[in-house]
N, C-alpha and C positions, 0 to 999 in steps of 0.2 A: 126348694132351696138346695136339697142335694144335688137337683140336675143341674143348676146354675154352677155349683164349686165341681163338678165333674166337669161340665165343659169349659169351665174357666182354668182347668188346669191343663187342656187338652195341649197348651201354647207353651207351657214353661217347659223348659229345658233343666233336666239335672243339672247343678252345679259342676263336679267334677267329673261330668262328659266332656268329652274332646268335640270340636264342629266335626259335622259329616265329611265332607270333602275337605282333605287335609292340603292338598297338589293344590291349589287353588287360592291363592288370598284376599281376593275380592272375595269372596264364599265366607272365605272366614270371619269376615270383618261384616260380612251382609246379615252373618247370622248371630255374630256377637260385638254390637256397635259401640259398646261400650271399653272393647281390646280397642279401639282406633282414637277413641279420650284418652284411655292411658299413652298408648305408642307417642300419640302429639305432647303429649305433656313429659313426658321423658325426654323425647327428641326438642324441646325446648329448651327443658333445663340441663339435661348433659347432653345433647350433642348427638346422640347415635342415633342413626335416622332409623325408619321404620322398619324395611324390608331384613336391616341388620337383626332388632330385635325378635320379628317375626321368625328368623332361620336361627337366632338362638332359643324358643321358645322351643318352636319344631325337634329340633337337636336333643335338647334334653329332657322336655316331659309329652312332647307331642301336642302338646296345646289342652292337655289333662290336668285341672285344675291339683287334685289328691294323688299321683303319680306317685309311686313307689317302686320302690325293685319286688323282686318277688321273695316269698318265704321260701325258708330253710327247713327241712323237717328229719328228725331222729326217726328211722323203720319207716318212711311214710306218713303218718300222725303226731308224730311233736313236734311243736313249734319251735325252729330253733332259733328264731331270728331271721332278719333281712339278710339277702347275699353280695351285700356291700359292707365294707368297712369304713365310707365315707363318713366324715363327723364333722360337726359343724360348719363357721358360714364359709368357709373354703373349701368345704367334701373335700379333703383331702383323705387319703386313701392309708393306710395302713404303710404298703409299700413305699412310701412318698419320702418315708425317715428311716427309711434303713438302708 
């Protein structure tokens, strides 16, 4: 039974990995069939066709489902937070209001 859930996992892909080959979107879509359900279902109901979504995905999280900026750290070792000021669903930036 162990060998069976060992090689039955040999196929899954981590969730918030990015696909291999990023330059490619046939690739992308070869290896995550389920990004080309959503693209048509978007590009139904509003409008924006695929290749536009695909280079916004690309743009800002690289196709990485859990993307983030990176940590902040005091001396090297304390956590000071992310190096964004981006806040809610417009990330608008700190800078943006002043």
């Amino acid at each position: 039974m162990l060998t069976a859930c060992i090689l039955g996992s040999c196929g899954i892909v981590p969730s918030g990995t990015a696909p291999r080959n990023l330059d490619n979107a046939c690739s992308i879509v070869e290896q995550r069939p389920h990004y080309m359900r959503a693209f048509k279902a978007t590009e139904r109901r509003w409008g924006v066709p695929v290749n536009v979504q695909m280079a916004i995905i690309h743009q800002e999280s690289r196709f990485k489902a859990n993307a983030k900026t990176p940590m902040r750290y005091i001396l090297g070792v304390i956590p000071r937070g992310r190096q964004s000021s981006a806040y809610g669903y417009a990330q608008a930036l700190d800078g943006t209001w002043e």
